[in-house]
N, C-alpha and C positions, 0 to 999 in steps of 0.2 A: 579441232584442237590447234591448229596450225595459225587460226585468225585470233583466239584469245592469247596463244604465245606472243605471235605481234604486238598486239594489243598493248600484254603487260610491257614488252620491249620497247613498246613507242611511249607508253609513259615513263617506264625508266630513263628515259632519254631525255624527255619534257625537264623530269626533273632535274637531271644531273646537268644538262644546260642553263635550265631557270638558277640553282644554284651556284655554276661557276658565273654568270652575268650578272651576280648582285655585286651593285654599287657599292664601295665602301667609301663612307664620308671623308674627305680631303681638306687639309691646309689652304683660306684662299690665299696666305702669303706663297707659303714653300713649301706645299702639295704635298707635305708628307701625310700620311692615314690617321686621324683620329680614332682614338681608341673612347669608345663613348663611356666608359667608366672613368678615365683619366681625371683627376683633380686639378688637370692645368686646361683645360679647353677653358676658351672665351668668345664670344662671340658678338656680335656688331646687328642690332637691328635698325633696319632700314625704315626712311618714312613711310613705304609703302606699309611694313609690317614684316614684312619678310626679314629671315637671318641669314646672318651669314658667320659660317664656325672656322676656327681657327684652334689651331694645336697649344698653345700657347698664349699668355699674355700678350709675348714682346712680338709677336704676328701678329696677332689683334691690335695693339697700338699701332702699329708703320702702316694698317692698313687703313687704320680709325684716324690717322695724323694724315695719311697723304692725300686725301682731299677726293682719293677717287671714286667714294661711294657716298649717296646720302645720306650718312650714320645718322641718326637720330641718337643711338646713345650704344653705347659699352658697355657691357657684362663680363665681369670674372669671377670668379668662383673662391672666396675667403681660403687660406691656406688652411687656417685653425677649423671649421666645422664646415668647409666645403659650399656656405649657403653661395646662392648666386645673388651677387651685389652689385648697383651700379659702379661703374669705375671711377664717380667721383667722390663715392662711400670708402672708397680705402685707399691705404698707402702704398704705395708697389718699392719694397726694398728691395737692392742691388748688392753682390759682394756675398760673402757665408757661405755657408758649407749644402745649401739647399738650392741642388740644382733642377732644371726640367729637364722634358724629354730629349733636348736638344744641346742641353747641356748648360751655363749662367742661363740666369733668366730674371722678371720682372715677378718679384713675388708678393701677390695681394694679401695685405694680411689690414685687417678692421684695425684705425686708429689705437683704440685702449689697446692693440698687444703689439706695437710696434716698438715698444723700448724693451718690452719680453724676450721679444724674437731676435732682435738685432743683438741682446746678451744673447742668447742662446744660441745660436748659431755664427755670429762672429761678421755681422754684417755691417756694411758699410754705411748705408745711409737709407733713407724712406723719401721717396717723391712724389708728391700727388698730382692729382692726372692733370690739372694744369701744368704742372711744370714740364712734364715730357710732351715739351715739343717735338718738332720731327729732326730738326734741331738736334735736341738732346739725347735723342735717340742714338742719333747715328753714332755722337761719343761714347755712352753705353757701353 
């Protein structure tokens, strides 16, 4: 009786270790946790194929702008129905009342609803991914 007590004790323990050791996905700008339902994750795939996630738009861009990964391209996620878009598929508006997780931010919204949004929410202007430079970031 004494070795199946263990037994069950030593996989209780298997588990509760395996459990607190899981990885939770991180910011590669500003390491804060990705919450994988979030509607503001974006993320950067690389030549090789590989991605790399970010909490946010405006992490995705400084990291997509600063030259230090091989981005092949950028992905954000439409504000309006959430699809995942390339970043040269939409407008990223600044200003308004629709902040991210981090507080202002870079909000992707699909050309046709950018004159929508910016009434509706009280925003300042729409940029497209050419114009945000690293440059224009840093004003932002």
């Amino acid at each position: 009786m004494k070795l199946s007590r263990r037994s069950v004790l030593a996989a209780l323990a298997f588990v509760a270790v395996s459990s607190a050791c899981k990885k939770e996905e991180r910011c590669k700008t500003c390491g804060m946790r990705i919450d994988p339902a979030s509607p503001w994750r974006a993320e950067i795939e690389l030549d090789g194929g590989a991605k790399l996630s970010f909490d946010t738009p405006r992490c995705a861009l400084r990291a997509f702008r600063s030259g230090a990964h091989a981005a092949k391209r950028l992905r954000v996620q439409d504000y309006y129905d959430r699809a995942w878009l390339d970043a040269a598929e939409v407008r990223f508006v600044v200003g308004g009342d629709v902040v991210g997780p981090m507080g202002p931010d870079l909000v992707p919204v699909a050309p046709g609803r950018v004159t929508k949004f910016i009434q509706d929410h009280s925003a300042d202007r729409a940029y497209s991914l050419d114009e945000l430079t690293a440059a224009a970031l840093e004003k932002l």
